[in-house]
C-alpha positions, 0 to 999 in steps of 0.5 A, a space after each residue: 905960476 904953476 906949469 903946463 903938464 902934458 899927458 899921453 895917453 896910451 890904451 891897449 887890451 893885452 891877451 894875456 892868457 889866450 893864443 896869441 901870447 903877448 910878445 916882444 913883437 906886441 910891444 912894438 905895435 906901441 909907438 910911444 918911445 920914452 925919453 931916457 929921462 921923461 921931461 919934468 912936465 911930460 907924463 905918459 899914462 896907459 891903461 891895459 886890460 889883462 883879460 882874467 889875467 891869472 896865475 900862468 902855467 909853465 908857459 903862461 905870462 911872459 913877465 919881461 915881456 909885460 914889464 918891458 911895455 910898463 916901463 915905458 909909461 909914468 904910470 900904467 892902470 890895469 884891469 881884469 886882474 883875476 884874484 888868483 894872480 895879485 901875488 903875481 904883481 909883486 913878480 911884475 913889479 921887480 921885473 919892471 924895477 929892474 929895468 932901470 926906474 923904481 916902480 910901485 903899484 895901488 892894488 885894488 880890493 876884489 869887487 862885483 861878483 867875480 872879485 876882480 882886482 884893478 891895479 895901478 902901477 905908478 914910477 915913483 920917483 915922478 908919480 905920488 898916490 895921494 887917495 885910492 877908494 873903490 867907488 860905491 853909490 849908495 842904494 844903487 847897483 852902479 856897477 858890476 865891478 865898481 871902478 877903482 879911483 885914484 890921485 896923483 901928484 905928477 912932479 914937484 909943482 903940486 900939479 895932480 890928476 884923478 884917474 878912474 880906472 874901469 871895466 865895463 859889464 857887456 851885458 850893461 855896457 850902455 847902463 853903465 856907461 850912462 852912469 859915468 856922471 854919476 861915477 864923475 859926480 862922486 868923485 868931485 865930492 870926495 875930491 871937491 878941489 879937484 880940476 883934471 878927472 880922467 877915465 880909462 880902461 875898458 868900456 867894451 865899446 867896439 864889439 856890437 856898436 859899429 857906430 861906436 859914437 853913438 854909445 857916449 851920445 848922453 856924455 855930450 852934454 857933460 862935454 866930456 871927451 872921449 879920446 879913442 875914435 873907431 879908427 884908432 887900433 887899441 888892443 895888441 891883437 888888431 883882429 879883435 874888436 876894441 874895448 879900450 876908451 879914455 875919456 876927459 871929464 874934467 881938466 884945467 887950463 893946466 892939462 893938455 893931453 895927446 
């Protein structure tokens, strides 16, 4: 019999290149405090966008920093990474290896008109990618910049989980989120025996919907479950309106989440 598997999830917008810089004090607005060895059927899951994260000048992005708030989690998935900086993953990657764990990431291809990267940072001693593609619908401009997909293996029971990391165009925000079916669909056929789809990153869902149900109204029928409500603070600046969602499209008796 397979085991029960419990998630966390965490989501947050980083504001990496804009005053204020993120700090140790941003860190610390993050509740989530890890076992120094996580349960065997506990991971923990965040999602953070970098906003354009790019190339630092001399003062740029404090890395430890950064690195200190990865390591905290099983696996991080990160959007708006500009082109520019996916060299600079490598240097996050050895500051959060340094930290104790072994980590490893899943960069994306550049996509939309921007080549903006996702990312996905997993601890590989508890998390194995099994497939990674950029979703594309044929005949159809789904999304300015297609999500990136990915599966993986949690532990050592065969227990595995899909996680669609996004970001979502303001100027289509409620197109594009309509079109998140479509984005669930696809995933099922290329995946048909998977049973747990999770959606995370950033939807833009807060800034000019005060009401910010009213946006996922036409994913009730599919009974989705959006997890981040309009009380919820989900960035690390909390004057700025939020973006962040996570949304369970898909779970089996084996997955339940907090």
């Amino acid at each position: 019999m397979q085991s029960l598997f419990r998630i966390l999830l965490v989501m947050a917008t980083i504001f990496i290149v804009a005053e204020p810089a993120y700090t140790d004090a941003d860190a610390d607005r993050i509740k989530y405090e890890p076992e120094s060895q996580a349960p065997a059927d506990r991971f923990s899951i965040a999602s953070f966008n970098l906003q354009s994260f790019r190339l630092p000048d001399a003062d740029g992005v404090d890395i430890d920093s950064l690195a200190d708030l990865i390591s905290r989690f099983e696996i991080a998935t990160l959007q708006n990474i500009d082109g520019g900086a996916t060299a600079l993953l490598d240097d996050i990657l050895s500051a959060v290896n340094a930290i104790g764990n072994d980590y490893d990431f899943l960069l994306g291809p550049g996509v939309g008109d921007t080549n903006m990267h996702y990312a996905f940072i997993y601890r590989s001693d508890m998390a194995t990618p099994l497939q990674w593609y950029s979703f594309t619908e044929s005949g159809a401009d789904t999304f300015r910049w297609p999500p990136f997909i990915a599966r993986f293996q949690l532990g050592g029971d065969g227990f595995d989980i899909t996680l669609a990391n996004i970001l979502v165009d303001s100027d289509s925000r409620s197109r594009e989120i309509d079109m998140l079916p479509v984005l669930v669909d696809g995933i099922q056929n290329a995946f048909p025996d998977e049973s747990d789809i999770i959606i995370l990153g950033d939807m833009d869902s807060d800034c000019q919907h005060p009401q910010v149900e009213d946006l996922f109204k036409s994913l009730d029928q599919k009974n989705y479950i959006g997890l981040i409500s309009a009380e919820m603070a989900a960035n690390t600046d909390p004057s700025v309106c939020r973006h962040a969602q996570i949304i369970v499209a898909s779970y089996s008796d084996e997955l339940f989440w907090e």
